[in-house]
C-alpha positions in Angstrom: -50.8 131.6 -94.7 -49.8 128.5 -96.2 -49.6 125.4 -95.7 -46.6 122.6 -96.0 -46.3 119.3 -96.7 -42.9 116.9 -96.6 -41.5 116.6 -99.7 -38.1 116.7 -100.6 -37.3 120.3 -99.5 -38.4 119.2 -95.3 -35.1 119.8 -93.5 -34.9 123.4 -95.6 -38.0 124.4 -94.8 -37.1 123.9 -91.6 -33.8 125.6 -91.1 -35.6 128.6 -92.9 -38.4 128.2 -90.2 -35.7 128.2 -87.8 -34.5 131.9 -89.0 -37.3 133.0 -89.3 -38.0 132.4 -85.8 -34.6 133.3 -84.2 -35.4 137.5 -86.2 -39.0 136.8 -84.2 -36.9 135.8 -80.8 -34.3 138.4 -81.6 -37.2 141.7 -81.4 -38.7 139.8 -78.7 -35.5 140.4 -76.6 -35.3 144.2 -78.1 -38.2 144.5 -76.6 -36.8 143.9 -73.4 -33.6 145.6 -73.5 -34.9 148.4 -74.8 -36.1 149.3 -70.8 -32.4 148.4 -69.3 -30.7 150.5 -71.7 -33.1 153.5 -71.6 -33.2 153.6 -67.4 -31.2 156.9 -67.0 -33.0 158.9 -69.1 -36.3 157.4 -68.8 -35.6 158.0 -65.1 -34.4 161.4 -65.3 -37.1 162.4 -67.9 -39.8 160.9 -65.8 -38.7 161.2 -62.3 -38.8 158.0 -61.4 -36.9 156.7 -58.5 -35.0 152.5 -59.2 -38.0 151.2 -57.3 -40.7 152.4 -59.6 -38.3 151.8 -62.8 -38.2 147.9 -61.4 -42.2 148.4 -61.0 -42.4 149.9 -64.7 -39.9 146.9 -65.8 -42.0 144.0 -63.7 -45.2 145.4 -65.2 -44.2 143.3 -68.3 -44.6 140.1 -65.9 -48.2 141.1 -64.8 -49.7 138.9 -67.2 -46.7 137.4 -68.9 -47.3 133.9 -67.1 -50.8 133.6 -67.4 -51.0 134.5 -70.8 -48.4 132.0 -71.8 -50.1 129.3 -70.1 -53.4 130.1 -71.3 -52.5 131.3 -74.9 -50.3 127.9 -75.1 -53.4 125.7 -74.4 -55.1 127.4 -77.8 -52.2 125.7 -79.2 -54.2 122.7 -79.2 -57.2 124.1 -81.8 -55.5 127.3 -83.1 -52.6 127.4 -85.9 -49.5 128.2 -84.3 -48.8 130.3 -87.4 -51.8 132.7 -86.6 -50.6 133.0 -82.4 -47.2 134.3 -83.6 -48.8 137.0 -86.0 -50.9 137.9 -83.7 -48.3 138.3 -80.9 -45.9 140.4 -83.4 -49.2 143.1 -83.8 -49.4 143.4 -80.1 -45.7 143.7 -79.2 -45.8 147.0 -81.9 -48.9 147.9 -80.5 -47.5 148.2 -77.1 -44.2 150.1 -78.4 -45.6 152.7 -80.4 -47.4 154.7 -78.1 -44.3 155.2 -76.2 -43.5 157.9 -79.4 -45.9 160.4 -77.8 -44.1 162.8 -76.4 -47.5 163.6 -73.5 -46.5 159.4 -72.6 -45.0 159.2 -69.0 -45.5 157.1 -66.4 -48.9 155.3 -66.5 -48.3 154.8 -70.2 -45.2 153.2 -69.6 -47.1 150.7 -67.2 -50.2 149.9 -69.4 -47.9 149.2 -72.9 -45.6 147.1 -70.5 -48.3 145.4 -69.2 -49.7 144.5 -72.8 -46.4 143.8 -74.0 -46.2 141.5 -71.5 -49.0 139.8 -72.1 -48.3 139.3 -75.7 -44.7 138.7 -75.3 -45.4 135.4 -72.3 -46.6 133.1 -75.3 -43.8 134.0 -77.6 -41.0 131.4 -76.3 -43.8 127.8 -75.9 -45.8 128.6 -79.1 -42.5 129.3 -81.4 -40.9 126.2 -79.6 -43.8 124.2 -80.3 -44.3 125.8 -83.9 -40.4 124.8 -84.5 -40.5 120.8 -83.2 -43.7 120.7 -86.0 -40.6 120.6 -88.1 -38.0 118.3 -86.8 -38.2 114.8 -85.8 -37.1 114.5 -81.7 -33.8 113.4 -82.5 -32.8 116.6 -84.6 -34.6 119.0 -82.2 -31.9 120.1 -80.0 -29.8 122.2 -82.3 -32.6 124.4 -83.5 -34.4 124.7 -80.5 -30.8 125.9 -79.1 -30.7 128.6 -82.1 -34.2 130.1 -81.6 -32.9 130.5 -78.1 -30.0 132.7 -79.3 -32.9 135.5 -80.3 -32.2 136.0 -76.7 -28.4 136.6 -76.7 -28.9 138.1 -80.7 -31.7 140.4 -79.9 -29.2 142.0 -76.9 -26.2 142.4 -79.1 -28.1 143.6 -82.3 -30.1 146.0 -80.0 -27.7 147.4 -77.1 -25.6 149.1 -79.9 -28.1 150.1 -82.0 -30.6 151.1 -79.6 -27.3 152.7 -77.8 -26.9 154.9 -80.9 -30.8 155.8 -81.7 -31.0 156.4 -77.7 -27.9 158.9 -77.9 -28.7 160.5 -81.7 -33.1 160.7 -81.1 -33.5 160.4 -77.3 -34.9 157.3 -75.4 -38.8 157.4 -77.0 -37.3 156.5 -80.3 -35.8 153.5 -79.2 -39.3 152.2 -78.1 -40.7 152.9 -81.5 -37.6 151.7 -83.9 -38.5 148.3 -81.9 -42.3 148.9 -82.6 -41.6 149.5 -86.9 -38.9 146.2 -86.8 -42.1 144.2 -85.1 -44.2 145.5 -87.6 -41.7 144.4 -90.7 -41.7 140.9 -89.0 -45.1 140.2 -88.8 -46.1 141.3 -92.3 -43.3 138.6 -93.5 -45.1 135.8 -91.7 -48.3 136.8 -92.7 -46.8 136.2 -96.1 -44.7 132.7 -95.6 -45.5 131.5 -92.1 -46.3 127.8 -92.4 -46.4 124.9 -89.7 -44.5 121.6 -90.4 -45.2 117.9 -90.6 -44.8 116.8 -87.4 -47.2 119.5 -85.4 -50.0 116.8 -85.3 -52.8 118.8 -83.7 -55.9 117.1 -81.8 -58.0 117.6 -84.4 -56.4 116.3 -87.8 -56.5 112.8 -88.7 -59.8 111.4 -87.2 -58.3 109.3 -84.0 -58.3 110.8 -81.0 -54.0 111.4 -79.8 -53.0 109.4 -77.0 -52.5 111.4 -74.2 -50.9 111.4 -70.5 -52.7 112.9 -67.8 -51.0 116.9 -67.2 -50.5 116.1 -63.7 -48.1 113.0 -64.0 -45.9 115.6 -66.3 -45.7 118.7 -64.0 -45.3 116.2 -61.4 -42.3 114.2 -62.9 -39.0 115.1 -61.8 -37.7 116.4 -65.3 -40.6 118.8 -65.6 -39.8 120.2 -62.1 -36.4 120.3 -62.0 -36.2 121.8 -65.8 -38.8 124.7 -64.3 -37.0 125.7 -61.4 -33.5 125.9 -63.4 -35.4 127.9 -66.2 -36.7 130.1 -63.7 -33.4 130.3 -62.0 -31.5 131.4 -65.1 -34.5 133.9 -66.1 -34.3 134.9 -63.3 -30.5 136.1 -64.5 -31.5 137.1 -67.5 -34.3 139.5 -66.5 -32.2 141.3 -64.0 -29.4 141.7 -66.2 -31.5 143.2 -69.1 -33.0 145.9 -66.7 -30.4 146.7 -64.3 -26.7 145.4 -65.8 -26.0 148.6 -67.8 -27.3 150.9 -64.5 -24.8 148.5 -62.8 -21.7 149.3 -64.7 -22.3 152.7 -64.7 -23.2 153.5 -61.3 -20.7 151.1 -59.3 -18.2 150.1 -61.9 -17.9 153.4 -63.2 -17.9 152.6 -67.4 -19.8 155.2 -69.4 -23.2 154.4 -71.3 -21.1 153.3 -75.0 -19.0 151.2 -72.6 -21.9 149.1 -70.5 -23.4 149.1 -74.2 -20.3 146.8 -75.5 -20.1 145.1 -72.8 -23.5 144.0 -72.7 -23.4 143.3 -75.8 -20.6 141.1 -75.4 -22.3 139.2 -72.4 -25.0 138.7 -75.0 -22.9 137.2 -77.9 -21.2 135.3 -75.1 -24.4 133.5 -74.1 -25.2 132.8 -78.2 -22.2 130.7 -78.5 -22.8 129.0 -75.7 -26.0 128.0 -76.8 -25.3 127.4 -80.2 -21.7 125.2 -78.9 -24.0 123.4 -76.8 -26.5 122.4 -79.5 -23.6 121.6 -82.0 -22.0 118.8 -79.0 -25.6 117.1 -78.2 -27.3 117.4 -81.8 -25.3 114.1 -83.0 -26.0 112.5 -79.2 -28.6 109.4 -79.3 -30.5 111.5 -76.4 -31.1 114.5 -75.3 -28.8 116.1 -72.7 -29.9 115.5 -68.9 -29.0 116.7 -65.7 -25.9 115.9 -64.8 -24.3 117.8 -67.4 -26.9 120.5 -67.0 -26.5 120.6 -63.7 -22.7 121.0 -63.2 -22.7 123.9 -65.6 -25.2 125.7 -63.6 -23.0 125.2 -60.3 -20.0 126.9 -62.4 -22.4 129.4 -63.1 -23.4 130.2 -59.7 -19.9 130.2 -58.3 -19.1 133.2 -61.5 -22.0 135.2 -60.4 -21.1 134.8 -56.8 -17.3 136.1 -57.7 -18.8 138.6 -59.8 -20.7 140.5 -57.2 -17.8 140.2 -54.8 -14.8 141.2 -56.6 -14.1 144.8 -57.3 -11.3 143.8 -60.2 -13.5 145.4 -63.6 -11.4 143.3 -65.8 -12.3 140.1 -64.1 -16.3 141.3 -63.8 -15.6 141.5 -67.9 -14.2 137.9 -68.0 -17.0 136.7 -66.2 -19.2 137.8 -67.7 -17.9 136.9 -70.9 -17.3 133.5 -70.1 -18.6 131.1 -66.5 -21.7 133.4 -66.3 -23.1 132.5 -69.7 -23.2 129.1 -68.6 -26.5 129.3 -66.9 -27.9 129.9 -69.6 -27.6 126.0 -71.6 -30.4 124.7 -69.0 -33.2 127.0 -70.8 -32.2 124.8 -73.9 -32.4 121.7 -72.1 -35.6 122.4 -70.1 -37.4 123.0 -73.4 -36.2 119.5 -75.4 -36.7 117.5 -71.9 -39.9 119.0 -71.0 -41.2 118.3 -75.0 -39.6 114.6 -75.0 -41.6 114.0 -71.9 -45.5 115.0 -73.4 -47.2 113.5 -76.2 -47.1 115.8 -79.4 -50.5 116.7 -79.2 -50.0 118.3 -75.5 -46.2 119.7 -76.5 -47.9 123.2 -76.3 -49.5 123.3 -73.2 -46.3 121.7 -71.1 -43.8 124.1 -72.6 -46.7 126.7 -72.0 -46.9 125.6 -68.5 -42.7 125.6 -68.2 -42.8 129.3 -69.3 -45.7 129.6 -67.0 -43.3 129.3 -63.8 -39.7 130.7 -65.4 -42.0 134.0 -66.5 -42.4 135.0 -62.8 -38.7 135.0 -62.1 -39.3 137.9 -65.4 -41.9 139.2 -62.7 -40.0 139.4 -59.7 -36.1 140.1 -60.4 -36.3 143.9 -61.7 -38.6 144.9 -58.5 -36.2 142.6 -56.4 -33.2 144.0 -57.6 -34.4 147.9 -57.5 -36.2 147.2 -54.4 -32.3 146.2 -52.7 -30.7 148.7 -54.5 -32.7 151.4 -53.4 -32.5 150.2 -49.6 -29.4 149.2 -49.0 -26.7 151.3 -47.3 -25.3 152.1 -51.0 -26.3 151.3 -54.8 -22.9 148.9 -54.4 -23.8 147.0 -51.6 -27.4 147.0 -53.0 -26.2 145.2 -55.6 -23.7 142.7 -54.5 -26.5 141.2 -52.3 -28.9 141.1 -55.4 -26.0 139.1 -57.5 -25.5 136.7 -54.5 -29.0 136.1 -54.0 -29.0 135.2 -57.7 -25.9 132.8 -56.8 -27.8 130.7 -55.1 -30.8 130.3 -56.8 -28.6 128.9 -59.9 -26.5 127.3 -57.0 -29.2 125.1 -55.6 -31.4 124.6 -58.9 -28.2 123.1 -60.5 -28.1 120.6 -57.6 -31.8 119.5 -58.2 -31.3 119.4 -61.8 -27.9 117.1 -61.4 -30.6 114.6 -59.3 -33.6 114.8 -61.2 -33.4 116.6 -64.7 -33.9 112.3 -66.5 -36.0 113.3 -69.7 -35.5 109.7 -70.9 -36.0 107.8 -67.8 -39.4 109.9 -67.2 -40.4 109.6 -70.6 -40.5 105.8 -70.5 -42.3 105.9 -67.0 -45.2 108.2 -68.6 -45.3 106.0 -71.7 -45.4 103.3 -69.3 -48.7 104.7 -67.8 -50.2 105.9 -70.9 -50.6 102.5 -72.3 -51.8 100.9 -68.9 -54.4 103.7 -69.5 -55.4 102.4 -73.0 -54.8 98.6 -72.2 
């Protein structure tokens, strides 16, 4: 791997980092819709009743949080360029054995697990890895982009994974993820670099300044910013595993048709990103919680429509449009969470932000199969499951309109930080 240093050629380097890292967000998401998209047959081939498919899909979650916490605190001695190869090897690892045809149940379980595991870094290290490139001002709209891997990696894989599903049956799907992980990582082996502004602990002699990790976690940015992030994951997770099962079983679309519209959901919540990162990138600061949190209410009042109407054509326009909303605040908790740490502890407070939105990964499939499964019907099931998610976006939105201040807390811990060294 090589290194960089500013020259001339900085702000293209960085774009192409940005690129680069958006394909590495896009499989990450493949990953994940893979699961959603294969539920009836992996179901029907393995016998598996919703609950246990929401146990197989949460399995990822097992280790997702503490791995991302733990593995983002290497980022403080270990290249961040060597973390994301070595993440890319395990997510292929964890696909390919799904190709054996003798792989059902407990095999599905242990590669989610280590998927998991691999995949809970992925979002704080390439975050971190991507501000080593841009000054603070200038980090909003590429932090937005690498954010669309999320809404990319659904729209490039629901019809492509749609057609390998339909064409070479759902164990396929598993390992044309597993071969795309595998191209990926031998590219950044090749031309992964870490930019200027990384400033690890150890270069440079000096010791960094730094702020002690409870005044962060405690501040009303970071917990505000965490709870919406875990409120809109929360979304996210149980729409990847259970959205197309949804508009099959209750709306009544067929498997190409859930497919498009997913897919359209997905390229709905990449310009929303991308339009949000476009109106703040010029802005003085970054966006805060007013803003933030107002969106996330119109969010919450979509979903809440959403489960309760029976109109298909408005479930499409939701979805399509209010719903994506909820997703702007997992932009905004990463650049107000990283304006509020020092540089050289960047890592470890993003690490510790996926750390608490991971477990809504870890509890919204098993939820959301759990109520389906029990309820009078898979319809009624559901509705409750979408309200439930309502609310969570409903009274994280309020928090974030009265607490999400990046700047105001990152002048109160700079405040403290040189009392420290006075």
């Amino acid at each position: 791997m090589t290194r960089h240093s500013p020259d001339g050629t900085l702000r293209g380097s960085g774009w192409r980092t940005t690129w680069v890292l958006l394909a590495f967000m896009l499989v990450n998401f493949a990953d994940k819709t893979v699961l959603g998209l294969a539920a009836k047959p992996i179901m029907d081939d393995l016998g598996l009743t919703r609950e246990q498919f929401g146990t197989a899909s949460a399995a990822s979650f097992a280790l997702f949080s503490v791995s991302a916490l733990a593995v983002s605190y290497l980022t403080r001695t270990v290249r961040t360029t060597v973390l994301l190869l070595a993440m890319a090897l395990l997510w292929a690892g964890a696909q390919l054995p799904m190709l054996w045809t003798a792989a059902g149940f407990g095999t599905l379980l242990a590669t989610r697990v280590l998927l998991g595991a691999a995949e809970g870094p992925a979002m704080p290290v390439a975050t971190h890895h991507l501000h080593g490139w841009f000054e603070q001002r200038e980090r909003t709209l590429p932090t937005a982009v690498l954010l669309t891997g999320a809404a990319a990696g659904v729209a490039v894989a629901a019809p492509t994974l749609t057609l390998v599903i339909d064409h070479f049956g759902w164990r396929w799907a598993f390992g044309s993820v597993g071969l795309a992980e595998l191209v990926w990582a031998a590219y950044w082996a090749l031309r992964g670099a870490e930019g200027p502004y990384a400033r690890r602990a150890e270069e440079g002699g000096a010791a960094p300044e730094t702020v002690p990790y409870r005044r962060i976690l405690l501040s009303g940015t970071w917990i505000s910013a965490a709870l919406g992030a875990f409120a809109a994951y929360w979304m996210l997770s149980a729409n990847l595993t259970w959205m197309p099962d949804y508009l099959e079983s209750v709306t009544g679309l067929s498997l190409h048709q859930a497919g498009l519209l997913v897919t359209g959901a997905a390229l709905a919540n990449g310009v929303v990103l991308v339009g949000h990162g476009l109106l703040t990138q010029r802005r003085p600061k970054p966006p805060s919680g007013p803003g933030t949190g107002a969106l996330m209410c119109l969010a919450a009042v979509a979903v809440a429509l959403f489960a309760l109407t029976d109109a298909v054509w408005l479930k499409v326009l939701l979805m399509l449009g209010p719903m994506a909303l909820a997703n702007v605040i997992m932009t905004v908790a990463q650049t107000a969470c990283a304006r509020i740490a020092p540089a050289s502890q960047r890592g470890v407070v993003l690490g510790a932000l996926a750390f608490v939105y991971a477990l809504a990964g870890a509890l919204s499939p098993w939820a959301v199969g759990r109520i389906a499964d029990t309820a009078d019907s898979v319809a009624t099931g559901y509705r409750a499951a979408f309200l439930l998610t309502s609310a969570l976006l409903g009274l994280t939105g309020l928090l974030a309109l009265r607490l999400l201040r990046p700047e105001r807390d990152a002048r109160c811990l700079a405040t403290s930080r040189d009392r420290r060294f006075s």
